[in-house]
N, C-alpha and C positions, 0 to 999 in steps of 0.2 A: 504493500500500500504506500508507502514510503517514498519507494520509487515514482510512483505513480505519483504525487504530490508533486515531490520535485519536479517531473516533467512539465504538470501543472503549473503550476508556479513562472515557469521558463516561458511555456505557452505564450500565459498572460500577460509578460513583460513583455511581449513581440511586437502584441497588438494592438496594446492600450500604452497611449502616451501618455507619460506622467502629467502632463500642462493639462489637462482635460479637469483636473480638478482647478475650481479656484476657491480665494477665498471669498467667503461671503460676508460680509459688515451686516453688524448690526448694532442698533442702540443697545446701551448697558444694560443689562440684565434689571427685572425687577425683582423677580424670586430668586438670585443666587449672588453670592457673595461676591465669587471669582468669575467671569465668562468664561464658556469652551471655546475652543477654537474649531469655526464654523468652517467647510469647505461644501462645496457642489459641484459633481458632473452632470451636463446635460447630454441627451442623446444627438446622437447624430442627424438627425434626420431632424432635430429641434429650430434650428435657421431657418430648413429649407422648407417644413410643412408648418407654417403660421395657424394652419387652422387646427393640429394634430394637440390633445392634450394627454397628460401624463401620468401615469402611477408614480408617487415617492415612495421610494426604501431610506429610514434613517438609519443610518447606518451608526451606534456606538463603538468608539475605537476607530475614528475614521482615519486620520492618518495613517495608521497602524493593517488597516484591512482594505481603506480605499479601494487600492488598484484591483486589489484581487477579487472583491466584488461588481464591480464595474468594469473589468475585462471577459470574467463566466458571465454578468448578465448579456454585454455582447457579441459574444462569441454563441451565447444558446441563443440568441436573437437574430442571428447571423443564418441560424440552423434551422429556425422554427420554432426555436423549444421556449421561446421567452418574449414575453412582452418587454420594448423600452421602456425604461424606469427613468426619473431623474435621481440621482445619488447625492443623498445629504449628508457628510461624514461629521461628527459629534464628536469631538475629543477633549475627555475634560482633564483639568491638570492634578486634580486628584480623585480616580478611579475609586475608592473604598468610600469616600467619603458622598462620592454624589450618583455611586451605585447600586448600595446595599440601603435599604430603605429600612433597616433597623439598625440599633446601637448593637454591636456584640459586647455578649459579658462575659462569653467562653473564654476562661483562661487560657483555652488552649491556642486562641486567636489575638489579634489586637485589640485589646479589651479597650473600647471606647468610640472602637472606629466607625464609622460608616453612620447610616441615618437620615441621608442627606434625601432618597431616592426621589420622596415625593415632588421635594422642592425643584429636583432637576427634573420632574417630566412635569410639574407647574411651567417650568421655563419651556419647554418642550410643545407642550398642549396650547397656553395662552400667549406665544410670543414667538418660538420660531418656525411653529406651522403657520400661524397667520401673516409672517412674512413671507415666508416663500409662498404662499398658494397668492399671497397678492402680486409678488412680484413674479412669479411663472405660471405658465400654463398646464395646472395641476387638474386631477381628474375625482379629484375625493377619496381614491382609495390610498391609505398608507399603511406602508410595512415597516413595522421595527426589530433588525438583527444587532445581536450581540454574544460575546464569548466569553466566559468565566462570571465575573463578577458583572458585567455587563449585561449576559445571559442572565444573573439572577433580576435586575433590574426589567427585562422583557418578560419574564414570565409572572414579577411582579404585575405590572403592565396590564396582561393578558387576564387575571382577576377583579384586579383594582381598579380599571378604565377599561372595561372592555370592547368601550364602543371609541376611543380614541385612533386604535389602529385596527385595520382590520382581516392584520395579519403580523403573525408573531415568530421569528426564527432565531432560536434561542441554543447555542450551541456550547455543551459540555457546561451548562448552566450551575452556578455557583449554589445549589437548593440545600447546600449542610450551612450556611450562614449562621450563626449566630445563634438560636435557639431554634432554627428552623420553621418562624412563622410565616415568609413567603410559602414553603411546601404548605404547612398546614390550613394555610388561608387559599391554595390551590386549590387542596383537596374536599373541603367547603364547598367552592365556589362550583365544581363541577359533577356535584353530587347535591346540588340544591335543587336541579331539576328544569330549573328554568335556562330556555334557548340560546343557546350560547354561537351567534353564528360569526365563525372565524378560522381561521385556517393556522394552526400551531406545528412549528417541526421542534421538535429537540434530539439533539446527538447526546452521547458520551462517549467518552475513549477507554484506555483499561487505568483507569481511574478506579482503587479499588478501597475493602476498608467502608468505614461511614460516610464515606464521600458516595461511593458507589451504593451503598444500603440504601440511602435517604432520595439517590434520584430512582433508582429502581422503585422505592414504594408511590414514589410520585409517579412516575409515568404509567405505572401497571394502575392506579389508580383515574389516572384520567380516561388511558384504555379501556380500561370498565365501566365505569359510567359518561363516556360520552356521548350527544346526543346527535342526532341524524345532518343538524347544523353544522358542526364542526367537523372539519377536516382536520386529522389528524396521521401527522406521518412523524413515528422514530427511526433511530438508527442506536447500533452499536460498534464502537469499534475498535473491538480489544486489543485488536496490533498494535495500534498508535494512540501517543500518550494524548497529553491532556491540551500541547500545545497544537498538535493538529489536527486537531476536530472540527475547526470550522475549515479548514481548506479541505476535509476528508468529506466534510456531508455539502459542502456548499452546493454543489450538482443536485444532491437530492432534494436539498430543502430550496433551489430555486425550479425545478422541474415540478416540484410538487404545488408549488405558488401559482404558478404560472396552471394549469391543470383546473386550481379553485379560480382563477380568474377568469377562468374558460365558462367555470359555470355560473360562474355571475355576468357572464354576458361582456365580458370586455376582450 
């Protein structure tokens, strides 16, 4: 798989030029302390078709993932297999602190850290969706992807705001946090019974231990009671560790996107 990654990787440095990202300005933050540092890809085809509008993916950890998600989206777009997206990357300058949307008190962790999560999808929801959908031609659907501690923030997300994004791709997702009340406010949320319509991928790698315990009870619990609405695709993938889970599932969790957008009509 390893292999295959790197190939990967190489691919998508081919054909996607780094300048395609820019930065995006924005007024200072209401709800956060620090700003992240904002960038956007737009598609190709964005100049030429004035009347063409958009799905966003906000991407968490955007410097860090950009190219690589914005070269699979057009590369499977290239192919068939993917709608154009415009590409919002979110990089915040402290990940713990405005990912994990509770304090941890586990000794075994950074006891104090984190908390922030709400306040950064306040910024998120009331300030830098409403600029971009003003300043691009957006289509109302939005996706939000993330990895580790970012992932724990999207599947926050995916309980807590469900009707915010209306799709969720959450990879080798941080769900042993703190005392584990993102899992347990999942596991809530998708056994309450009510309509939950949205499209969630999540991976893991051979992440093992109560890292691995606490997402395996989550995801075999969403598997079980989820409802006719929700599109749901996992993955495993115990070759590879924890840091390439999202370049391992990216394929899948954007084939699978692309599939629910089919059947909502876009």
């Amino acid at each position: 798989m390893k292999t295959l990654v790197y190939a990967f990787l190489f691919l998508v440095s081919t054909i996607v030029d780094a300048s395609n990202f820019k930065v995006l300005q924005l007024p200072k933050p209401q709800n956060l302390a620090e700003p992240p540092h904002i960038t956007i890809a737009l598609p190709a085809s964005y100049a030429a078709d004035t009347t063409k509008t958009y799905p966003v993916l906000y991407l968490l950890d955007g410097e860090l993932n950009g190219e690589l998600v914005d070269g699979m989206l057009t590369r499977l777009y290239q192919s068939n297999g993917a709608n154009e997206h415009i590409v919002v990357g979110i990089t915040s300058r402290d990940r713990l602190r405005d990912f994990a949307p509770t304090v941890n008190k586990d000794p075994r962790g950074p006891v104090g850290a984190g908390g922030g999560g709400d306040k950064f999808l306040d910024f998120i929801e009331k300030e830098l969706i409403p600029q971009v959908n003003k300043t691009y031609r957006t289509n109302n659907f939005n996706v939000v992807a993330g990895h580790s501690i970012a992932g724990l923030l999207v599947v926050h997300s995916f309980h807590s705001r469900p009707k915010l994004f209306q799709s969720h791709l959450a990879f080798s997702p941080a769900v042993w946090w703190g005392a584990r009340e993102t899992s347990k406010a999942t596991k809530m949320y998708v056994t309450s019974k009510q309509p939950i319509k949205n499209y969630l991928y999540m991976n893991i790698g051979s992440e093992g231990g109560e890292m691995r315990e606490v997402y395996n009870s989550l995801s075999q619990a969403i598997l079980r009671n989820r409802n006719l609405d929700l599109e749901l695709r996992l993955n495993e993938f115990n070759d590879d560790s924890h840091d390439f889970t999202m370049a391992a599932g990216l394929f899948n969790a954007l084939t699978g996107l692309y599939q629910y957008q089919q059947q909502q009509g876009m």
